[in-house]
C-alpha positions as a Markdown table, in Angstrom:
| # | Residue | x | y | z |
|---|---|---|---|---|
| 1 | Unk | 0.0 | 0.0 | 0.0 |
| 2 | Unk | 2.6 | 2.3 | 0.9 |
| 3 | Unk | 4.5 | 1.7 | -2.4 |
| 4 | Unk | 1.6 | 2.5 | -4.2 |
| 5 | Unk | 1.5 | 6.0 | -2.5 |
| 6 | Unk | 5.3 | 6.4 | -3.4 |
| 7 | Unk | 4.9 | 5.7 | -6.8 |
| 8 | Unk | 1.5 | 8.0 | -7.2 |
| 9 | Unk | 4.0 | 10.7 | -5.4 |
| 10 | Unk | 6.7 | 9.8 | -8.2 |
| 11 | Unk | 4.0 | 9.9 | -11.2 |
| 12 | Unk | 2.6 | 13.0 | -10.2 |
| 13 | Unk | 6.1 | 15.1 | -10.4 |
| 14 | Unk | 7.6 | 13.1 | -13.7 |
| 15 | Unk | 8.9 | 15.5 | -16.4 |
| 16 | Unk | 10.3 | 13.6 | -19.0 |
| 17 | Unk | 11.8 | 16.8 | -20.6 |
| 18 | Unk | 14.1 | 16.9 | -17.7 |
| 19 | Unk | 14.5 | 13.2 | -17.2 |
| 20 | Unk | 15.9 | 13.4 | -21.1 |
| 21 | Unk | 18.2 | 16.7 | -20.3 |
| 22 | Unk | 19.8 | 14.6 | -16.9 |
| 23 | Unk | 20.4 | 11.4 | -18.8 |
| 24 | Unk | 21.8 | 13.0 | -21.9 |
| 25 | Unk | 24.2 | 14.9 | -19.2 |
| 26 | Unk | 25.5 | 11.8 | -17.8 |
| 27 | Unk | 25.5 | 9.9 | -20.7 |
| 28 | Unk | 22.6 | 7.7 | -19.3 |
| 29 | Unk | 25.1 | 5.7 | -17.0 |
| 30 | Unk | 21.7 | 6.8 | -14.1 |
| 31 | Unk | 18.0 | 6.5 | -14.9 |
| 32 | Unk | 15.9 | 9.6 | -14.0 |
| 33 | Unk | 12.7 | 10.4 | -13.8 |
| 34 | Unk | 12.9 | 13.7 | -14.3 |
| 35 | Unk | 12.3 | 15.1 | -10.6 |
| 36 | Unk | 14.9 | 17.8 | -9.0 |
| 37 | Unk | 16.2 | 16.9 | -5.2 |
| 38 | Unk | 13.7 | 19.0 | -3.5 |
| 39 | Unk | 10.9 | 17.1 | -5.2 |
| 40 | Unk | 12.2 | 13.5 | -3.6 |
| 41 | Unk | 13.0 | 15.8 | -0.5 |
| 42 | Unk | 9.2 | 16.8 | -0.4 |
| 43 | Unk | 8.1 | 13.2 | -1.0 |
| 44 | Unk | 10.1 | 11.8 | 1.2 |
| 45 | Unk | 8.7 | 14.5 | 3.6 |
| 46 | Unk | 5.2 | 13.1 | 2.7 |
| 47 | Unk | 6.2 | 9.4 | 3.5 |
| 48 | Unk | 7.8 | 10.1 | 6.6 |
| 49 | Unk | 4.8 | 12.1 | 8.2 |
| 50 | Unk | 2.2 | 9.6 | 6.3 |
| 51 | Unk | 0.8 | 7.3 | 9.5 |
| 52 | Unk | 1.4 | 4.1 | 7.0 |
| 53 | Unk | 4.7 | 4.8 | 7.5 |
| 54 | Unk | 4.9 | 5.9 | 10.7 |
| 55 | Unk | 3.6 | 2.3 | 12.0 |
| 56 | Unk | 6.1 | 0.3 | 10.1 |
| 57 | Unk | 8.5 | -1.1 | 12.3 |
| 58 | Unk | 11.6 | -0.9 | 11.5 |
| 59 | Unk | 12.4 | -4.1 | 10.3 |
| 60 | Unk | 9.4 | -2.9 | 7.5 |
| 61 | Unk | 11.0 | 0.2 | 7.0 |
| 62 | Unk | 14.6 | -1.0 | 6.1 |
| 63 | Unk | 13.2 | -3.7 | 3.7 |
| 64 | Unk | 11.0 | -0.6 | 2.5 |
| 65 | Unk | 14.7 | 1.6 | 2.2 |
| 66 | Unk | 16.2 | -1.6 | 0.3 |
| 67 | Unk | 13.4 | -2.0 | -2.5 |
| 68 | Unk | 13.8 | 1.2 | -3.4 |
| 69 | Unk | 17.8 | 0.9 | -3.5 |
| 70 | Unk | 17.5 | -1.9 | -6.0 |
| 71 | Unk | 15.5 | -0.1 | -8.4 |
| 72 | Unk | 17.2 | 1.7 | -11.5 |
| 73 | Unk | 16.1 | 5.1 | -11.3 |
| 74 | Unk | 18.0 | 7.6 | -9.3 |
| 75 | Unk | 15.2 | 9.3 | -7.6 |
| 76 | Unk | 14.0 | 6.1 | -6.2 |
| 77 | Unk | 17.6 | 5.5 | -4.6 |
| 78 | Unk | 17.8 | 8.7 | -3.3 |
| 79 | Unk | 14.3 | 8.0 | -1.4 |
| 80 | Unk | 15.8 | 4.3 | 0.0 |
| 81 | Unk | 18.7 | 6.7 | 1.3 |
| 82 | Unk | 16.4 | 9.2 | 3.3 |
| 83 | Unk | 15.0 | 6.2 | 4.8 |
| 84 | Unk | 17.7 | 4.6 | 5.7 |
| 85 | Unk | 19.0 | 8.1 | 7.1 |
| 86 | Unk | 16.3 | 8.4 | 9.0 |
| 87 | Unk | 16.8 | 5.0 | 10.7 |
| 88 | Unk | 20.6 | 5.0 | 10.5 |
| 89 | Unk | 20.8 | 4.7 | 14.2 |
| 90 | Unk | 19.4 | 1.4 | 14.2 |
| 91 | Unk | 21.1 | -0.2 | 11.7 |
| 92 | Unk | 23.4 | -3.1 | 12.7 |
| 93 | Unk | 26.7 | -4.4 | 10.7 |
| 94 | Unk | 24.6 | -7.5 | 9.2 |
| 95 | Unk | 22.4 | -4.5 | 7.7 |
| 96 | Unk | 25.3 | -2.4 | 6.4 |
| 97 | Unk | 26.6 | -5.5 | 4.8 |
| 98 | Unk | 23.6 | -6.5 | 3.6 |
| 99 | Unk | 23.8 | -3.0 | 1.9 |
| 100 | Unk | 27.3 | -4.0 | 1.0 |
| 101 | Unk | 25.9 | -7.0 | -1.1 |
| 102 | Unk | 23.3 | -5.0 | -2.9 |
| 103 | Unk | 25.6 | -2.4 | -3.9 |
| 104 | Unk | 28.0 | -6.2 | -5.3 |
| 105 | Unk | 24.7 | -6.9 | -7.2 |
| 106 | Unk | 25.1 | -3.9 | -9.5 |
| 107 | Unk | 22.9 | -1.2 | -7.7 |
| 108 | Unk | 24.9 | 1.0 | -7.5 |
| 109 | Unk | 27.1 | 1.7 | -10.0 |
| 110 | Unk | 28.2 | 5.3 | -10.9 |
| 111 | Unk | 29.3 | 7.9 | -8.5 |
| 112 | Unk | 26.1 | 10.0 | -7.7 |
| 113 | Unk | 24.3 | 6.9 | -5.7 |
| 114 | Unk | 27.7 | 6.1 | -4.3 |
| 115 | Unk | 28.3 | 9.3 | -2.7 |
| 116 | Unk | 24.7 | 9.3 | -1.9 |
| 117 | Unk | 25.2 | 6.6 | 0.4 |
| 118 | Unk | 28.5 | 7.5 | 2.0 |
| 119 | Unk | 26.7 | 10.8 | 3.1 |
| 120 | Unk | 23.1 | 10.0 | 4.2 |
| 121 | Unk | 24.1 | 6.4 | 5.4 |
| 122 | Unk | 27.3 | 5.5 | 6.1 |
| 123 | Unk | 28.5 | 8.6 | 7.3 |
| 124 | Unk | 25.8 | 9.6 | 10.6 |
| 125 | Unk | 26.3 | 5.4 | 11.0 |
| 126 | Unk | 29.9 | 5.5 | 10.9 |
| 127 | Unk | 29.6 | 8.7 | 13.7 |
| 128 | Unk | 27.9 | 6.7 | 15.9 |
| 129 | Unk | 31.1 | 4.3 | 17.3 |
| 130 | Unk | 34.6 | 4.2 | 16.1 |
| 131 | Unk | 34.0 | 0.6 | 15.9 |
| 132 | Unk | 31.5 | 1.5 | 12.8 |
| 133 | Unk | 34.1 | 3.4 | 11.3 |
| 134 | Unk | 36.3 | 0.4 | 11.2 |
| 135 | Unk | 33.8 | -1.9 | 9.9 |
| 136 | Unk | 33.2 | 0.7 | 7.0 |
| 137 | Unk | 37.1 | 1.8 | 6.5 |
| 138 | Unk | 37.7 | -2.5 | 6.0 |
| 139 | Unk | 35.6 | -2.0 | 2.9 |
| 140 | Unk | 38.4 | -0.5 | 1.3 |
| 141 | Unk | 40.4 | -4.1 | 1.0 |
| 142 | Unk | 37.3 | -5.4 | -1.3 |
| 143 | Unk | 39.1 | -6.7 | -4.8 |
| 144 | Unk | 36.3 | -7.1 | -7.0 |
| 145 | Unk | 34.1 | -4.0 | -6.6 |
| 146 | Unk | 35.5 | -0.4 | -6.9 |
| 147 | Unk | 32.1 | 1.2 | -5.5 |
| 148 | Unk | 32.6 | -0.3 | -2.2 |
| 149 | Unk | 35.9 | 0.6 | -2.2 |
| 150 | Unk | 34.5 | 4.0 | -2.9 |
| 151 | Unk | 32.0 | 4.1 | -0.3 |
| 152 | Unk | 35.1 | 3.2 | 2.4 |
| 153 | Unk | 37.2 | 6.1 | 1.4 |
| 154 | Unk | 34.4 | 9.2 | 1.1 |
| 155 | Unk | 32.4 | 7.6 | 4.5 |
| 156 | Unk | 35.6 | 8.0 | 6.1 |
| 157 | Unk | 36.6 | 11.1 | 4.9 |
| 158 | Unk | 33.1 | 12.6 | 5.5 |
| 159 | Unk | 33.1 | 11.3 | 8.9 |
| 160 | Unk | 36.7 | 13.2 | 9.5 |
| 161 | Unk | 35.4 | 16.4 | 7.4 |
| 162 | Unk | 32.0 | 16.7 | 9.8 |
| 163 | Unk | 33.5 | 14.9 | 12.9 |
| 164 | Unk | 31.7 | 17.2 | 16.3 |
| 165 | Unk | 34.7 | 18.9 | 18.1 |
């Protein structure tokens, strides 16, 4: 029910004009739907004061966060990272890894949802212990996948840059 008033939110803003101009930019290496980041901002804004939503537990709602990061458009990403934002402070290592081994699938490939995740997810979990940090700075030693590699260097550089004095 809930993904059906995500995706009414999502069908509602579509511009395929601009979804066109932003894939032609990068070369169509991301799949748009043509909304701006205040537009997902505002729907996530939507979601997170919906009462659907707001009775998930949180089990539901970091299933919810990891739909949405398996799908191919970048606006859906970005909402599966405001979720998972929003319940970064309960998220274990098995759910990071688990993260870990959707971003090995091939979900995230190109630098935009990479980043994305490094700053809405990894970084405010990485702040929470140092022994997070270490979990996410032993990514850098993967072989096969340079996005997780990635995703070890800017969390960790993030987490220095905004580190509370």
């Amino acid at each position: 029910m809930l993904k059906s008033k995500i995706s009414a939110e999502f069908d509602k803003l579509k511009n395929n004009e601009k979804k066109i101009a932003q894939e032609k930019y990068l070369k169509n290496k991301i799949q748009f739907m043509g909304l701006s980041n205040p537009q997902v901002k505002q729907i996530f804004s939507n979601i997170r004061t919906n009462q659907e939503y707001k009775m998930l537990d949180f089990n539901e709602k970091y299933n919810l966060a990891l739909y949405y990061l398996q799908n191919k458009r970048i606006e859906e990403k970005i909402i599966s990272m405001h979720i998972l934002n929003n319940i970064h402070k309960m998220l274990d290592k098995d759910n990071i890894n688990e993260i870990r081994e959707i971003v090995k699938k091939g979900c995230v490939q190109e630098w935009a949802s990479c980043d994305g995740l490094c700053s809405n997810v990894f970084k405010p979990w990485s702040s929470i212990s140092k022994e997070n940090t270490i979990h996410l700075a032993n990514f850098m030693y993967e072989k096969d996948n340079i996005w997780i590699r990635r995703m070890s260097c800017v969390s960790i550089i993030l987490s220095i840059l905004f580190e509370k004095a």
